[in-house]
C-alpha positions in Angstrom: -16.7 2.3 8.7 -14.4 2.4 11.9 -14.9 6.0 12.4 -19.0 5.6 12.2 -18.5 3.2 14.4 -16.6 4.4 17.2 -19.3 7.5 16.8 -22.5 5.2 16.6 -21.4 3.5 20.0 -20.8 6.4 21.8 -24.1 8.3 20.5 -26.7 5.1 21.1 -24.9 3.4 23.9 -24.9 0.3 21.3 -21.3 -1.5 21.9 -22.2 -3.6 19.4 -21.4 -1.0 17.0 -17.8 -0.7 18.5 -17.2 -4.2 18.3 -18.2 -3.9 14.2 -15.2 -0.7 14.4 -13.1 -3.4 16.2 -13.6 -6.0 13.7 -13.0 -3.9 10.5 -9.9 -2.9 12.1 -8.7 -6.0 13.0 -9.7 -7.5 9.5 -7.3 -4.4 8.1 -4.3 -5.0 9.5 -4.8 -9.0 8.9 -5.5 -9.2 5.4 -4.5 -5.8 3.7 -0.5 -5.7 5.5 2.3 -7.2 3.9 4.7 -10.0 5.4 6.1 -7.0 7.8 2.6 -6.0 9.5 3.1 -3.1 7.2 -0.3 -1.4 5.3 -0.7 -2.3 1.7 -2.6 0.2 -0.5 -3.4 -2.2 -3.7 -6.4 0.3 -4.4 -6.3 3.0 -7.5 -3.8 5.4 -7.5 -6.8 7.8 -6.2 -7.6 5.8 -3.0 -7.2 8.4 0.0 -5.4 6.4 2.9 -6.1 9.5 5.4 -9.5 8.0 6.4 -8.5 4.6 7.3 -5.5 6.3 9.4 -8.2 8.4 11.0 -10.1 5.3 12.1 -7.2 3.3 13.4 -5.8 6.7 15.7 -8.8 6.6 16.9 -9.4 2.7 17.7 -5.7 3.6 19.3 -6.0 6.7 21.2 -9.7 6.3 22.1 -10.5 2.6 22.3 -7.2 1.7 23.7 -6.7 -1.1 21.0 -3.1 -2.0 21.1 -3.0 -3.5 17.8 -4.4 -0.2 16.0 -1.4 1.0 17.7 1.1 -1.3 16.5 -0.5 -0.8 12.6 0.0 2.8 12.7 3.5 2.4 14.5 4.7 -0.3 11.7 3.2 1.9 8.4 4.7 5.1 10.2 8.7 3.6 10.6 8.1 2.0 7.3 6.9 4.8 5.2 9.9 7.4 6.5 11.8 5.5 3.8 9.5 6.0 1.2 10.1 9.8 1.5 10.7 11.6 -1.7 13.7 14.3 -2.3 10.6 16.7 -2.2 9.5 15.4 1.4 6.3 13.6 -0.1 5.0 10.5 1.0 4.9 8.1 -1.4 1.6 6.1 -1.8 3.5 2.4 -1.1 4.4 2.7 2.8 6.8 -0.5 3.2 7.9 0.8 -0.4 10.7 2.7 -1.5 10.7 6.4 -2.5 8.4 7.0 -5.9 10.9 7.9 -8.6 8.1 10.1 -10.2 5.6 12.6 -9.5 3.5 12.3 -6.2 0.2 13.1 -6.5 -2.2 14.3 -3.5 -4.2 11.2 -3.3 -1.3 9.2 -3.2 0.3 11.3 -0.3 -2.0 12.1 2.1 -1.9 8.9 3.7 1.8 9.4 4.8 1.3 12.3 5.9 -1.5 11.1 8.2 0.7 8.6 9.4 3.1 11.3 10.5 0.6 13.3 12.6 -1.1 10.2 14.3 1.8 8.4 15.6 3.3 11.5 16.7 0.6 11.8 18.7 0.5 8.6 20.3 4.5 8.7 20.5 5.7 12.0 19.9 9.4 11.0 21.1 9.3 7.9 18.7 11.7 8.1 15.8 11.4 5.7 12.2 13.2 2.2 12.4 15.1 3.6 9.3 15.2 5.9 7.0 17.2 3.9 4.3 15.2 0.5 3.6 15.5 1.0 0.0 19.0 2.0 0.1 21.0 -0.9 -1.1 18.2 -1.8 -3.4 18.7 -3.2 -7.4 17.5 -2.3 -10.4 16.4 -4.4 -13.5 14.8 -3.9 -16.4 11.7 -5.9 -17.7 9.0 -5.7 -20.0 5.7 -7.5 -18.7 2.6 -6.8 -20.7 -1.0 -7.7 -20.4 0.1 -9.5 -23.6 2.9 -11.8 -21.8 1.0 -12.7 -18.9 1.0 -14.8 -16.6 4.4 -13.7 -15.7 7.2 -14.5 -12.2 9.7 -13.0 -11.5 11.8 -15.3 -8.9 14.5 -13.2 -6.8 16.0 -13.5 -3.4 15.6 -10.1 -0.9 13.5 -8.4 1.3 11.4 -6.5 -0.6 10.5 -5.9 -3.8 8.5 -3.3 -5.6 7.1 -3.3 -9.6 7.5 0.2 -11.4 5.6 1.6 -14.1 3.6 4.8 -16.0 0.8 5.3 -14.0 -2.1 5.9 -16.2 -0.3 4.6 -19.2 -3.9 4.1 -21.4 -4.5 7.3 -19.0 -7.6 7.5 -17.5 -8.9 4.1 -18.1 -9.5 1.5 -15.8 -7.6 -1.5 -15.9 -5.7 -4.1 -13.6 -3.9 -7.2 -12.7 -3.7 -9.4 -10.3 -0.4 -10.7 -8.1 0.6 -13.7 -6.4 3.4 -14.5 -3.7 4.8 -17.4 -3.4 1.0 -18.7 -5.2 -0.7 -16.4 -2.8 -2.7 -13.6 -4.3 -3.2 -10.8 -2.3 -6.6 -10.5 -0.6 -8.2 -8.1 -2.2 -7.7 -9.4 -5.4 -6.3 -5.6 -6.8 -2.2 -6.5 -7.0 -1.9 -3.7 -9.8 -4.6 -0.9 -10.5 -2.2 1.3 -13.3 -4.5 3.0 -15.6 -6.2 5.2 -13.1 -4.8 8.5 -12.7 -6.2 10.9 -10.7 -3.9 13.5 -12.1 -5.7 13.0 -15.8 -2.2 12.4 -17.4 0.5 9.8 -17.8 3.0 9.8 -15.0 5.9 7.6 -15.8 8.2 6.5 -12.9 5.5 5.1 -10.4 5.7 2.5 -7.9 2.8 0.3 -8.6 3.7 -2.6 -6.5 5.5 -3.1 -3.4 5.9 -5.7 -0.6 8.0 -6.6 2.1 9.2 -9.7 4.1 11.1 -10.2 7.8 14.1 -11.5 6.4 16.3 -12.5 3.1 14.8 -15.4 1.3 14.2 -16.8 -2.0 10.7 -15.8 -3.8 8.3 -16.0 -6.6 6.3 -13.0 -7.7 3.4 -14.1 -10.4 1.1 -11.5 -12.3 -2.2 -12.9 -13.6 -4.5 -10.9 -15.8 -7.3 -9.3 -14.3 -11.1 -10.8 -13.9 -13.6 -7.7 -15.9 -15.4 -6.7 -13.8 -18.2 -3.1 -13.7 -15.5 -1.0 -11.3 -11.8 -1.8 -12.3 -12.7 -2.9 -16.5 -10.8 -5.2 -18.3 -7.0 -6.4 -17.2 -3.6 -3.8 -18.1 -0.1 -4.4 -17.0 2.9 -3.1 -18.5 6.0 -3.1 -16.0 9.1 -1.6 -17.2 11.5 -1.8 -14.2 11.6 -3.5 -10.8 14.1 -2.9 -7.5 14.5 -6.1 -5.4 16.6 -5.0 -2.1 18.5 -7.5 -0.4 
């Protein structure tokens, strides 16, 4: 939508189409970040990120928009600590590093990341490297069958692992509150799809990020049917909290 946009504008003379690219991109770094600015992907595992990092170079480079520039600065620093021992991007930018197998789709959008702010910085280097570093681990077991479930903790971050694809490849979600705010699109956890047409234990499925240490409340609801994401499916196994 930002790309055709941008395109549209420039081929009719119409800035109204621009200002449409504007808005979108404005209304993705608003609602779809977490508490750091950072870019959330709460999609499938299959969403591909690369487009959407396309569009907001391009707002930057282009269209001169300084806060497409600070969306792709934030998700770029952020997502050099979510670099796997294998050098893949992992799919959660302000996450940590995917214990498990990295698929394409979840990838590509990292990678992206890497290529578009070095070109609007190329002398830039990543806030850190080590956000997840000093992070805990703790076991759970939250079901579709337990829900609603919280998990209250005091950190920075947290992030909710799982086997992607665990009723492998059907569709099936859940959704998360903060603090009693869900997250705007209404997806917190898409697990069953799997682009990779297996079960891939190990995967980050959640992860979000906050400013600074304080106390909060993480809630999972069951999932509203719907046509596109099916009935509701949770199961989390594990979760990190860093401090």
């Amino acid at each position: 939508m930002i790309d055709n946009g941008i395109m549209l504008a420039g081929d009719t003379g119409n800035k109204t189409y621009l200002h449409q690219a504007v808005a979108t991109g404005q209304a993705v770094a608003h609602a779809l970040s977490d508490a750091r600015g950072v870019f959330t992907d709460l999609q499938a595992e299959n969403d591909v990120v690369e487009p959407l990092v396309e569009g907001m170079y391009d707002l930057a480079a282009k269209e001169q928009q300084s806060f497409a520039k600070n969306w792709l600065q934030a998700a770029a620093s952020a997502s050099a600590s979510s670099l796997t021992a294998t050098g893949a991007y992992s799919r959660m930018f302000d996450g940590p590093a995917n214990p498990g197998t990295i698929t394409i789709w979840q990838t590509n959008g990292g990678y992206a990341l890497a290529f578009a702010e070095a070109g609007l910085n190329p002398t830039g280097t990543p806030a850190t490297t080590t956000a997840w570093a000093h992070a805990t681990s703790h076991g759970v077991a939250i079901t579709t069958a337990t829900l609603p479930a919280s998990l209250n903790f005091t950190g920075t971050g947290i992030a909710l692992i799982g086997t992607l694809g665990e009723q492998c490849c059907d569709v099936g979600h859940a959704r998360v509150l903060l603090d009693g705010v869900e997250t705007s699109d209404t997806t917190g956890i898409w697990q069953n799809e799997s682009s990779a047409g297996r079960t891939i234990p190990d995967t980050v499925l959640f992860a979000w990020r906050w400013p600074t240490s304080s106390r909060h409340t993480l809630t999972i609801y069951p999932g509203i049917a719907d046509a596109k994401e099916g009935g509701s499916f949770v199961h989390i196994q594990s979760y990190l909290v860093d401090p």
